[in-house]
N, C-alpha and C positions, 0 to 999 in steps of 0.2 A: 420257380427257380430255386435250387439247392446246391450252394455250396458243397463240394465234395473235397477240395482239397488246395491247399495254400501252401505255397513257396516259397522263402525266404532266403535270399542271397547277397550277404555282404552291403544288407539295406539297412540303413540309419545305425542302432546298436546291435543290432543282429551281425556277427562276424560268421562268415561262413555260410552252409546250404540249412536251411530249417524247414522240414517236409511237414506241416499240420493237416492231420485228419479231421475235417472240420461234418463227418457224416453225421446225422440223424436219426434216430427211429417214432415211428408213430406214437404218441404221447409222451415222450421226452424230448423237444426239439429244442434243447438248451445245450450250447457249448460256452462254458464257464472260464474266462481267464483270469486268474489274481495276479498283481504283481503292486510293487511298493512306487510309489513315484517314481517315474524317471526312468522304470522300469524298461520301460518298449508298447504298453500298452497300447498307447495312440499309434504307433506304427504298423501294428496290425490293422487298425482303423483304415489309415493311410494307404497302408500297401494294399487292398481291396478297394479302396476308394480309387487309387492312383492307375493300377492294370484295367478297369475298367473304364474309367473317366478320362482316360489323359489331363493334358493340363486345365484342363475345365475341370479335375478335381482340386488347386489350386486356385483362391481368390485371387490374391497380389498379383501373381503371374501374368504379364500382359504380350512382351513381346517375345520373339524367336532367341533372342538374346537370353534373356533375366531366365526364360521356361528352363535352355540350355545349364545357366548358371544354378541353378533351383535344382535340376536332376545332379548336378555335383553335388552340392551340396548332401543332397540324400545317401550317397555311398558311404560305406561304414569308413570312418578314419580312426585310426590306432597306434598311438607311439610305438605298438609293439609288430605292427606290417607298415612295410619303406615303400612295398612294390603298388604299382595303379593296380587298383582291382574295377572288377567288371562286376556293376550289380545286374540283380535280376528278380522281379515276382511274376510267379505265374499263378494261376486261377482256375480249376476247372469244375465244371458244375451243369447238371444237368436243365434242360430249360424247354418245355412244351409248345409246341408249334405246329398249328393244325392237328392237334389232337396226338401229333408224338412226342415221344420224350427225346430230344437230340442233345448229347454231351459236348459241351464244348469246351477248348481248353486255349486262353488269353495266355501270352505272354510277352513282358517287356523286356528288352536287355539295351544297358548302356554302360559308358564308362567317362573317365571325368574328359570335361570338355565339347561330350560328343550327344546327339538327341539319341532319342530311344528308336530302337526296331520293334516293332509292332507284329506279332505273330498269332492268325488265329485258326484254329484247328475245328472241322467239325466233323464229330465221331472218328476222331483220331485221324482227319484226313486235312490235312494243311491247304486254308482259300487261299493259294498264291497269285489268284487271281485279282486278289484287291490289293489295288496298294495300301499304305497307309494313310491315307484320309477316304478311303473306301472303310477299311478296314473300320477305322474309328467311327465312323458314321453310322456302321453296321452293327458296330456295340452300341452306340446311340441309340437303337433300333430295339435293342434286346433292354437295355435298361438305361431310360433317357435321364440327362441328368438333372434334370426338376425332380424326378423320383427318386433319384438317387440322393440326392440331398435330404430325402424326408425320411429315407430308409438306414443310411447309413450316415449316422450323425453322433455327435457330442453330445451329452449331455449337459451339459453346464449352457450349449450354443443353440440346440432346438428349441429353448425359450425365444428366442428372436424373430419364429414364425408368430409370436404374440403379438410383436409390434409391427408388421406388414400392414399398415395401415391403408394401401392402395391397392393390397386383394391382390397382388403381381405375383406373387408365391402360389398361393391359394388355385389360384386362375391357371396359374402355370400347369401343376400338382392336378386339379381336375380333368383340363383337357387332353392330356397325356394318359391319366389311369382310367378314364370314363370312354376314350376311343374319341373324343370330339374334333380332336387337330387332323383327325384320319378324314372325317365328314367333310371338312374344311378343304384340306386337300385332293378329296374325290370334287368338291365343289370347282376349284380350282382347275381341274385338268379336264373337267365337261364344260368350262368356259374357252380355254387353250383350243378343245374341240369345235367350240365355236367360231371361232376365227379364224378355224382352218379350213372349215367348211366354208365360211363368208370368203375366205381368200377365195379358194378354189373357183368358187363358182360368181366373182365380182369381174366387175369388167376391169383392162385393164389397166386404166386409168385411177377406179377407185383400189388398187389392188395397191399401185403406186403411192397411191396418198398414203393408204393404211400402213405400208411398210414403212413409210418414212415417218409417220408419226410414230409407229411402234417404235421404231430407232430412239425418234428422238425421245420419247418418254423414258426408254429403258435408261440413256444416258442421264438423264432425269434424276431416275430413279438410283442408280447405280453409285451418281456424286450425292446424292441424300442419304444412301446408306454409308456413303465412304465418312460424309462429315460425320452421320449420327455414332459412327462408330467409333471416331476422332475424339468425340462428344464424351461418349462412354468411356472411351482413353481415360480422358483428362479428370471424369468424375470419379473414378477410380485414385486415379492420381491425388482429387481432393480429397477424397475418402482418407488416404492413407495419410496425404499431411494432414488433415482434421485430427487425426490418430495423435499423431507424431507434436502438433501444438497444443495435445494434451499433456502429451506426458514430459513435454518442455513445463508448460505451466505446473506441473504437480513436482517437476524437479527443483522451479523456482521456488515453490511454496516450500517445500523441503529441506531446503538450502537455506531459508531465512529470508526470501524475496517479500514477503508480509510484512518484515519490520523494518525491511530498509530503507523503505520514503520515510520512516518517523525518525529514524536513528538520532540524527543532526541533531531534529528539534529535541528528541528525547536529553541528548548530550548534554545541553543548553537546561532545558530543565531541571536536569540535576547538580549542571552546575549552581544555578539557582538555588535550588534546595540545599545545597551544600554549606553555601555561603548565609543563608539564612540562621541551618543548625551551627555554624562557628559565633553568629551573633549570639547566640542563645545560650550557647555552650560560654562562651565568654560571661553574660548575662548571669548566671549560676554562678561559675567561680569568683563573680564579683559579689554576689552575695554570700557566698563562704568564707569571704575575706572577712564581709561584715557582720552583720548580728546573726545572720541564718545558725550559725554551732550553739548560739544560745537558747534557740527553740529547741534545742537536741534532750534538754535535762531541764524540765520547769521544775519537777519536785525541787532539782538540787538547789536552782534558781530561785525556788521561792525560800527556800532554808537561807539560802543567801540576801536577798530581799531585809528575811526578819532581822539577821545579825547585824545589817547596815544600819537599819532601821536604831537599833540597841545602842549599838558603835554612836549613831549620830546624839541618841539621846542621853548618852551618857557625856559625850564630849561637853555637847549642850549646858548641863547641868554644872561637869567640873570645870568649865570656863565661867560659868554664874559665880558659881562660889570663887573663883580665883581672882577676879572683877571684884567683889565686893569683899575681900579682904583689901585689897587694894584702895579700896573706896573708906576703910574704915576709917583710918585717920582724919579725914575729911567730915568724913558723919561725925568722929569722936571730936573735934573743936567746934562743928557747929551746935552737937548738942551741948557744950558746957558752958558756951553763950546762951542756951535757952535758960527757961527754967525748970524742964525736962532733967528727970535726975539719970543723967547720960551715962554712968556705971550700967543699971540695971534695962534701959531701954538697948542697948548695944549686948547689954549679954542674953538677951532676949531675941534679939535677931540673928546672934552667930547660932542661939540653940537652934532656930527654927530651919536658918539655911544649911546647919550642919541637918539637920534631917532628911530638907528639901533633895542635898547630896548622896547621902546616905541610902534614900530609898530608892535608888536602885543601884540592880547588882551588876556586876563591872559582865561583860561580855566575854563569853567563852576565846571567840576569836577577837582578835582583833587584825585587822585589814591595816589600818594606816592610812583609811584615805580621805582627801578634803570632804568639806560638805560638796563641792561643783563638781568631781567626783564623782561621789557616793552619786548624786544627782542624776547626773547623765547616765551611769550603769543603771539604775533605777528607771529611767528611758528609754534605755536599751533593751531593757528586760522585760517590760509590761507593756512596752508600743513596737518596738522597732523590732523586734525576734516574732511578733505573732505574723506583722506585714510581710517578713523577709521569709518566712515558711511558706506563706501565701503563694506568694512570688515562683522558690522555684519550685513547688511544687504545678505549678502553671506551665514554668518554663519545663519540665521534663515531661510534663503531656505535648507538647511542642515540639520537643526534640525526637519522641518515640515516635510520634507519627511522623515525624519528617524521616525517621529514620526506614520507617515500612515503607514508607513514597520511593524514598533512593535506591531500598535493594529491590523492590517491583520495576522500577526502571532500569534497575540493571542488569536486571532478567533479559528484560526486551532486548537491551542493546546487545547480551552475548548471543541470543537470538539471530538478532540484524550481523549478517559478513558484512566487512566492509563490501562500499561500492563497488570498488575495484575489483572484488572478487565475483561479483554479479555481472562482471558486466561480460563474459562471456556469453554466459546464461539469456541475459535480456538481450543480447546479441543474435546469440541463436534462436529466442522466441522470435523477435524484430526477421529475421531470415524466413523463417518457417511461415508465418504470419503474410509477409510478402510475397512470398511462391501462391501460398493458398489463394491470396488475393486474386493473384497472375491466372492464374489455372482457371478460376471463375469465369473470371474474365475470358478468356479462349475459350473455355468450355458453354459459354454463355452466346458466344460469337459462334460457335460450333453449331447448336441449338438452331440461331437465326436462320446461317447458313442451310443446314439440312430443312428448317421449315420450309425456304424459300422454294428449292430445289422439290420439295414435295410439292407445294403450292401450284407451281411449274406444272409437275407433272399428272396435278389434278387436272389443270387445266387442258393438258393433252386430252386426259379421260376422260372427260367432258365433248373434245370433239370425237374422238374415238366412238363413243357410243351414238351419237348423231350420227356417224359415217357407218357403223355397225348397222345401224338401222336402216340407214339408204341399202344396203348391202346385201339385209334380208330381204327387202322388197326385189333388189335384184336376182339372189338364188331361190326366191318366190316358196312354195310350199314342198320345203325340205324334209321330210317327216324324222328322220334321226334327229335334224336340229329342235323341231319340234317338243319332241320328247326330251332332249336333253335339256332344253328351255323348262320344261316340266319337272325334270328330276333335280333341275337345280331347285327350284322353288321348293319342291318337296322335299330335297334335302336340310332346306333353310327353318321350315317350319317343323319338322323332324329334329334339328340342331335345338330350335329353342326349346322344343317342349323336353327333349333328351336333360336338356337343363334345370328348366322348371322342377321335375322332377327329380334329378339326381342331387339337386340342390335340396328340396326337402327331406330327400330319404337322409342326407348329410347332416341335417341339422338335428334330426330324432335320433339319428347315430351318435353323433357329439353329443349331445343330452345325456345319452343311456351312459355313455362312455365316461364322461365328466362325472356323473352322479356316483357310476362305480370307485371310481378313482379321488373323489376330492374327499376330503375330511368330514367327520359332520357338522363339525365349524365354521368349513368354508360359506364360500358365497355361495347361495343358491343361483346358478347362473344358466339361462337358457339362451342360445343363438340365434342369430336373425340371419340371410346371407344375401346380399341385394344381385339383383338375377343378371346383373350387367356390369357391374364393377368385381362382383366377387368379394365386397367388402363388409368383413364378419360384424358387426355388431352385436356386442354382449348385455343382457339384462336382468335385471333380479328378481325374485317372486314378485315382487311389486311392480315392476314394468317399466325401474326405474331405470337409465342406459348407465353403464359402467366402462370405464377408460381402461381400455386394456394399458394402457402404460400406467395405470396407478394400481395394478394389481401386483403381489406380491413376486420377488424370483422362483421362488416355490410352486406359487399359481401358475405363474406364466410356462412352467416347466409342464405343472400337470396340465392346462388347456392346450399347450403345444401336443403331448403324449396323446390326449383323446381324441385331437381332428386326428392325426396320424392316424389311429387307429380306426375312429369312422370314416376317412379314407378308405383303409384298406377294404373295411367291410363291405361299402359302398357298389367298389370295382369287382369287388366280387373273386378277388385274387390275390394272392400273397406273396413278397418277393421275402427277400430274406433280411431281418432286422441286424442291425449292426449297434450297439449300443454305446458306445465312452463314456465313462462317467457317470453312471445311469444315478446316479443318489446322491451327488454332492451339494445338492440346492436345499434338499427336502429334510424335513422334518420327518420324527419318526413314524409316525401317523401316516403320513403319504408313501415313505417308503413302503410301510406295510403292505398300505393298497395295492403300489407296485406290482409287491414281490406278491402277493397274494392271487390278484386281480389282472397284472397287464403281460407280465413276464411270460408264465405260460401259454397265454393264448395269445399274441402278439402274432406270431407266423408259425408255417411249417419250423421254421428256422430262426434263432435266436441267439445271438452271437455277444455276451456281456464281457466286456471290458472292465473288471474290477480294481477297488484296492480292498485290504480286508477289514477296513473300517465301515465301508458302504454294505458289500454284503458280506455281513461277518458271520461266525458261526450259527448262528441262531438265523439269521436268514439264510444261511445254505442248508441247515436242513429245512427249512422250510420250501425251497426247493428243490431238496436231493431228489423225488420220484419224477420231477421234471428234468433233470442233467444228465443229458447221454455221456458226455466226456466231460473232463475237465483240465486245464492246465494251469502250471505258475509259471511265469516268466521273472525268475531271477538274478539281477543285474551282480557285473562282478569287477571290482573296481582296479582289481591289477590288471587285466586284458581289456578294460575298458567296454565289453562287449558283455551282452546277457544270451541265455541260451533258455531254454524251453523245457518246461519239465512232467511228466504227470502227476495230477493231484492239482487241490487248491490249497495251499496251507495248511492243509488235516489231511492226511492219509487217510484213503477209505477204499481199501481193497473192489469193495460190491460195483463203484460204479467202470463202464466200461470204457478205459482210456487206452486211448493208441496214441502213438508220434509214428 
């Protein structure tokens, strides 16, 4: 299959008709789009996914409604167009069938409000014969959408075939590209064959049984599919509230939901602390009042000290001598009752205490103050000013750390919105939270329900083939039946070995694939793929198993890239790659491999979706002799709408671009 040509009309930012030549030639099967964010790139994606797929290109989209509201939504809207417009993409591209080449040419048109018309053309000759779920069914046919998914993809989003843990991708992907649902089906219609031959030729009594069993089983079968499908509804449904009480909780976490249960307490704590540093604070200025300013100056203090010291021993001395003049009169009549010659014993004592006096010199300063005084400053000075320093220097280690306590708590609390302002938020979580619950819950009963209803209708099958049996014995040696009884069997054992086999050519493929592509870094990784689940298991030279969900986004990008591509190898046939995003996970090493390794030889056909950070100058000439065309898609903010250009962000005359 090879895209020839894409349409774009008044779809998402695209205003108006955009005709892309999306042709190829032999060794450059590269058509290159750049554009900036926001660009339109994914709507190229989209509009090829969409003309092909219908709304199965579409996850979310469940019912006839939401599908309807979903194609509005896609029409280009523009402050600067008033009037409804009518979108439209069309697709045409050649596609081999029994050995020819037949063009075929899809197209949708719709407008707001209304579903699409579905239109398909082969070799320019309109099937009006099918309607639209003919129609759709018959692109399903040409490109089913299990493959479609693997071929035209996101980049950032084909890492997610990493985490298919139950092989339902993988399983899908093989039976489609390997012919095996074809097997199944020819099995299926040589059984159909059988019980029409058993009808034909049973009596008519067992013909009667059969049909009414057949009835009741399909009714069976029919309510099993209706709940499973209910089933699926609703897990869908969960899916997206899953989604949605994510991104509630990352709103509440954002919002300050993390601090808000502590706030109160925090509050309280700091009021604590608050009221702690005023004790303290207090505690300080109460010793500033007292001796703490006299540990400020001890030289001064001890200059002070000596002068008291002076001061006290001078007072000392001239109150001695003031005392003992006093006293003389007294000494002078008792000595003259002695026999002491009391002239020269008295002037012997005034010489001595005038010396006593004399010898020392009167103090620079003098203070003026008592000896109880002098005393207590003395006490003040050499006990009470070392303890009082002690002190707040204690108390301002007290207060600094109380003071980093307060502003780290009150970090948190501008952190923490009030309650009140949360309580939307935990509102709408509690909302979200409780549908999810709901939906389980139905979807869980859904489950029951469709088991039961199979259960049911095994047990029909169960008599069916007992009555099948009677049946043969009645149309006795049939020989078509015979042989169809044989060609199922040999279809069956042909189905497993087609398996066995397609399975290991898959896993030598992914090896070679993975080996090209990963880093020399990476994990030495070889695959396992179990022949009945379809479920990959990965291991290292050592043999040791490794979890694909603990593998990097990167990895999980390049392991997704390399089954793709030993897929493709595998089936032996190439559809056409569709890429989004192709580099935004990777490291520059991987991308190398990419752009070196996987780009060119990918398919006939190779459709990258850029911006010009991923493949920037230097990887585009790296694939310049692979890129038959190239375009930019450049967005323009006053018409609100981007248009289509030649070229990738470099002008480069040589390569061959058309619109």
């Amino acid at each position: 299959m090879i895209i020839k040509n894409l349409i774009l009309e008044n779809f998402r930012v695209f205003a108006g008709r955009h005709d892309i030549n999306l042709r190829t030639d032999l060794g450059s099967p590269i058509i290159l789009f750049g554009g900036l964010n926001g660009a339109g790139k994914t709507s190229i994606l989209t509009a090829i996914r969409f003309v092909l797929l219908g709304r199965m290109a579409f996850d979310q989209v469940i019912s006839q409604k939401s599908y309807i509201e979903h194609l509005s939504s896609l029409i280009h809207r523009s402050p600067l167009v008033n009037d409804t417009l009518i979108a439209k993409l069309e697709i045409t591209f050649d596609y081999v069938r029994e050995g020819k080449a037949i063009e075929y040419c899809v197209s949708r048109t719709w407008s707001s409000g209304g579903a699409d018309v579905l239109v398909v053309s082969e070799n320019s000759i309109i099937r009006d014969e099918l309607n639209y779920e003919q129609a759709q069914a018959f692109l399903f046919e040409l490109v089913p959408p299990g493959v479609a998914n693997l071929v035209f993809f996101d980049g950032e989003k084909i890492a997610d075939l990493a985490e298919d843990n139950n092989g339902f991708a993988l399983k899908d992907a093989v039976n489609k590209l390997l012919g095996l649902n074809t097997i199944q089906r020819l099995q299926e219609d040589l059984r159909i064959y059988l019980k029409k031959v058993g009808i034909s030729t049973a009596t008519t009594a067992l013909q009667a049984e059969f049909e009414e069993l057949e009835s009741e089983k399909s009714l069976y079968l029919q309510s099993a599919r209706k709940f499973r499908n209910e089933a699926d509804n609703h897990y869908n449904v969960i899916t997206e509230l899953s989604r949605l009480v994510k991104i509630a909780e990352q709103k509440l976490l954002t919002g300050g939901g993390a601090w808000a249960n502590d706030r109160e307490e925090t509050k309280k704590e700091i009021d604590i602390l608050i009221s702690a540093k005023q004790d303290s604070e207090t505690a300080v200025l109460k010793e500033l009042d007292g001796c703490y300013p006299l540990s400020l100056a001890p030289n001064t203090l001890a200059m002070l000290t000596k002068y008291l010291k002076q001061e006290s021993d001078y007072r000392l001395r001239q109150n001695f001598s003031a005392q003992f003049d006093h006293f003389m009169p007294q000494l002078h009549a008792a000595l003259s009752k002695s026999q002491l010659k009391s002239n020269e014993t008295i002037s012997l004592l005034q010489t001595e205490i005038s010396a006593f006096t004399n010898k020392v010199i009167p103090p620079e300063v003098k203070f003026g103050i008592s000896e109880q005084q002098g005393g207590l400053l003395n006490s003040q000075i050499e006990n009470m000013s070392s303890g009082s320093y002690e002190k707040v220097a204690k108390l301002k280690s007290i207060i600094s750390s109380l003071e980093y306590t307060i502003d780290n708590a009150a970090v948190n609390i501008e952190r923490a919105p009030e309650k009140e302002q949360l309580k939307i938020a935990f509102e709408e979580l509690r909302a979200l939270e409780k549908s999810k619950k709901e939906a389980i819950k139905i979807y869980t009963e859904k489950l029951i329900e469709a088991k039961e209803k199979f259960n049911k209708a095994q047990q029909i099958s169960q008599r069916l083939l007992k009555l099948h049996t009677d049946m043969k014995r009645v149309f006795g040696d049939n020989d078509s039946a015979s042989r169809a009884v044989s060609v199922i069997e040999l279809l069956e054992k042909f189905r497993q070995q087609l398996i066995h086999t397609r399975l290991s050519q898959l896993e030598s493929e992914f090896n070679i694939s993975y080996h090209k592509l990963a880093r020399k870094d990476d994990l030495v990784i070889h695959t396992s793929i179990d022949r009945t689940s379809f479920d990959v298991s990965l291991y290292d030279s050592t043999g040791r198993y490794i979890d694909r969900k603990a593998i990097s986004a990167g990895e999980k990008q390049i392991y997704a890239i390399a089954m793709l591509d030993a897929l493709g190898k595998v089936a032996g046939k190439k559809l056409p790659v569709v890429i989004d995003t192709p580099l935004g996970r990777l490291d520059s090493k991987h991308r190398n491999k990419l752009i070196n390794f996987y780009f060119p030889e990918a398919s006939e056909q190779v459709i990258i979706l850029s911006t010009d950070t991923e493949v920037d100058a230097g990887f585009f000439d790296a694939l310049k002799e692979c890129i038959h065309q190239s375009y930019q898609i450049i967005f323009n903010a006053e018409t609100q709408s981007s248009i289509i250009t030649k070229g990738y962000f470099w002008n480069d005359t040589k390569l061959q671009e058309v619109i």
